[in-house]
N, C-alpha and C positions, 0 to 999 in steps of 0.2 A: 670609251668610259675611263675617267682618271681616277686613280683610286691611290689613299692614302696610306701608309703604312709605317713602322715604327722598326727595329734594330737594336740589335743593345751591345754596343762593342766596346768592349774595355773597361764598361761601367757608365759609359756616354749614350744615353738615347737620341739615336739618329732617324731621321723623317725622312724618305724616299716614297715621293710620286712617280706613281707606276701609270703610261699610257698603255694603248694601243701594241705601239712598238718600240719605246723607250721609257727609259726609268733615269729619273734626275733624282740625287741625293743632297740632303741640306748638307753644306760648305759650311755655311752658319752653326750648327749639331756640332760638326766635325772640331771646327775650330776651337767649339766650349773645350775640347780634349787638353789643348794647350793651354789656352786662356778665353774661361767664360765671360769674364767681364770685357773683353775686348775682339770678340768673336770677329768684325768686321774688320777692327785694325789686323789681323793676321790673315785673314786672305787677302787684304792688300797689299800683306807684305811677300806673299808668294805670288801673288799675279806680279806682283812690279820687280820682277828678273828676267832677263834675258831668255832664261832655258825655259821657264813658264809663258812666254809670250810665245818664242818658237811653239812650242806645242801648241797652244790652242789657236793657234794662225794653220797649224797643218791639220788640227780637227777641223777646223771652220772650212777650210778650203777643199777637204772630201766632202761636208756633208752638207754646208750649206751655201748653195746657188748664188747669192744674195749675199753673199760676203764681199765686202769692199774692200781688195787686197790694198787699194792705192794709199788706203789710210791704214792700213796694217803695217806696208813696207814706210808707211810717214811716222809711227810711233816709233818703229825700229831703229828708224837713223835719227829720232830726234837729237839733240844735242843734251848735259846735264842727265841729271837721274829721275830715273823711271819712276812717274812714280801711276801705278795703275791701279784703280777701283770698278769693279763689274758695270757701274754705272757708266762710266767712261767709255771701257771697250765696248759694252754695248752701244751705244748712242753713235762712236765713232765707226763702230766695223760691221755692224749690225749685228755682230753675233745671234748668234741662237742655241749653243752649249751651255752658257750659263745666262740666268735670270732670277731679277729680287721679286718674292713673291708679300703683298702687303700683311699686315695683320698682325697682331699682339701673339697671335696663340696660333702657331703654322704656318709661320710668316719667315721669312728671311734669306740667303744666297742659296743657291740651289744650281746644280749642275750636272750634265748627262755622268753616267755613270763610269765614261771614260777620263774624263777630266777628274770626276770626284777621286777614282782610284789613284789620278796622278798628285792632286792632293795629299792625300792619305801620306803617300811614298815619302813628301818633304814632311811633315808633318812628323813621320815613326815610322821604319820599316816594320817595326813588330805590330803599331795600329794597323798599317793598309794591309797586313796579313790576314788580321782578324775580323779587316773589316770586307775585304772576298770572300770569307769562309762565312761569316754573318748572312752578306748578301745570295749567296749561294744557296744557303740552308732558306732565307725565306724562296726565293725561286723553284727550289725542289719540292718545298711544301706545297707552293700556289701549283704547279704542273699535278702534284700528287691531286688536289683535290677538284683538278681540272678534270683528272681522267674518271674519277670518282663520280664527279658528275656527271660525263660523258656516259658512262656506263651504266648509271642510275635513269638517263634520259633513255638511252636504250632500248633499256629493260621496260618502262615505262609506255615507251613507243608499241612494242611487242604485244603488251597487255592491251593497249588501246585499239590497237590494230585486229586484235581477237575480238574485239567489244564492236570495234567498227563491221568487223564482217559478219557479225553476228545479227545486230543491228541492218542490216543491207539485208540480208536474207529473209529477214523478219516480215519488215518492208517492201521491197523491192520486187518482191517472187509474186508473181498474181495469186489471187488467191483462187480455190477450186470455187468455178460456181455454182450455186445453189439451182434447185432446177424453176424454183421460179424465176429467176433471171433469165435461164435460158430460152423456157419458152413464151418471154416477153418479146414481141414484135418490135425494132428499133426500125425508125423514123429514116435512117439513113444506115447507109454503109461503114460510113466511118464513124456511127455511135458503137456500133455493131465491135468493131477492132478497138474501141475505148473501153468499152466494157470488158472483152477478153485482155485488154491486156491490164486496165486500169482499176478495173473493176466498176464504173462508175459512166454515165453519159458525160457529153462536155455540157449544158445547163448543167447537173449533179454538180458538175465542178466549178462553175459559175454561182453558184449558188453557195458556194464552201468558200471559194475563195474571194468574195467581192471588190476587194482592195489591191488585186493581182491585174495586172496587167495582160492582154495574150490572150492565148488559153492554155490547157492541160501539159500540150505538146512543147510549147515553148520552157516549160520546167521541168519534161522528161533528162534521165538520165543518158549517154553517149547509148547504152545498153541497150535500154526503153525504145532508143532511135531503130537503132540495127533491127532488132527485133520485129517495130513495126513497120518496117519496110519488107521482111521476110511476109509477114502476115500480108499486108497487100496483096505481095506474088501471089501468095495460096490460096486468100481470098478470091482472089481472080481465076482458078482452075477449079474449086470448089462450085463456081457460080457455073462457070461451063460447065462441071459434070450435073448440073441438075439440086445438089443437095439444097434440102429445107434452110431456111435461118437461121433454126432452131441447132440442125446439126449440124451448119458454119462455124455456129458461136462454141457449142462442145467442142471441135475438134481444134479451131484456134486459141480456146483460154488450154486447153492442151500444150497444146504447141509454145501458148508466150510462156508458162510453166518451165517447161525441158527447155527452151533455150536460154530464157533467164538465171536459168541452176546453169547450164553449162556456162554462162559470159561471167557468170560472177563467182564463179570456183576457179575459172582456169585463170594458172600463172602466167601463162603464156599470153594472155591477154592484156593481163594487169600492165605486163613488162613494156 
């Protein structure tokens, strides 16, 4: 996200775009400092010396891959005087420290923030002082209200998260069944474990969901799974002890109850 921003150093309103991971400051701004009506002829005239070229041939060749040093070391030894414009170096060495950004209104030289403060330095030692201590104070500000945030989202998350568990309980927990449910006769086994756990047959649930794909089981929760897997087993030992239906379906809407409370309280689970 590139985001614009503004400075005020020395009386000079200066525009710095802030990325990701670097901040370029207008060259253009700076230069209104000396002379506003020839903002361009004065970075010209500090990019075209020798000790301004050295340096941005040693930024360019840390940071970017894609530098053409062949045309770097061919400005260097030209013969006659230097005469260099952003337009130039770029187009010959590919730079990527500095670039002209289009536009009447936020438009103009713009340069990483390494380059800008070497800027500054030819410029006024007492400007590039003020203009570190400028840039600095907005940086402290943007972190201050970074963490601000951070700690607002939080705090926010904590709440939601009570709301969420609350919400899941509410939900989630079988509900006690009524005793005409219980001694309703189910068609099959596994209506039988939808009931105790769902509260509902799978048609009831076919009948709710029309537009769902599946059935019941395929939108249970990881919980819902464990659970009626558990109920199976006991299912299966209830039938061989003999019990009724009736007191399969008591004793398993039981059962999906207390283990549903324990899978969705414990921490240890969540984790």
């Amino acid at each position: 996200m590139v985001k614009k921003e503004k400075i005020i150093v020395q009386g000079t309103e200066i525009s710095i775009i802030s990325g990701s991971k670097n901040d370029y400051i207008s060259l253009t701004d700076m230069a209104g400092y000396k002379d506003e009506l020839e903002a361009r002829v004065v970075v010209s005239n500090w990019m075209s010396t020798h000790f301004t070229l050295d340096f941005l041939g040693i930024w360019e060749q840390i940071y970017n891959p894609n530098f053409n040093r062949m045309e770097f070391h061919t400005l260097k030894t030209e013969g006659g005087r230097l005469v260099l414009t952003p337009k130039r170096w770029i187009e010959r060495t590919n730079a990527i420290g500095i670039f002209s950004k289009a536009g009447r209104y936020g438009g103009g030289i713009f340069a990483h923030k390494d380059i800008a403060f070497e800027f500054g330095s030819w410029l006024s030692a007492e400007f590039k002082f003020y203009l570190i201590k400028e840039f600095q104070r907005l940086k402290e500000d943007e972190n201050q209200r970074l963490s601000l945030n951070w700690n607002l989202q939080r705090t926010l998350s904590k709440v939601n998260y009570q709301i969420h568990t609350s919400a899941i309980n509410q939900n989630l927990i079988p509900k006690m069944l009524t005793k005409a449910q219980i001694s309703y006769v189910y068609s099959s086994e596994a209506d039988l474990l939808n009931v105790a756990l769902f509260g509902i047959t799978a048609k009831e649930w076919r009948d709710s969901n029309p537009n769902l794909k599946g059935n019941m089981r395929d939108y249970a929760t990881l919980e819902q799974l464990v659970v009626l897997s558990n109920m199976e087993s006991i299912n299966a030992l209830l039938i061989q002890q003999k019990y009724t239906q009736a007191e399969r379906l008591k004793q398993l809407n039981n059962t999906a109850i207390t283990q549903m409370q324990i899978l969705l309280n414990s921490k240890t689970i969540k984790t």
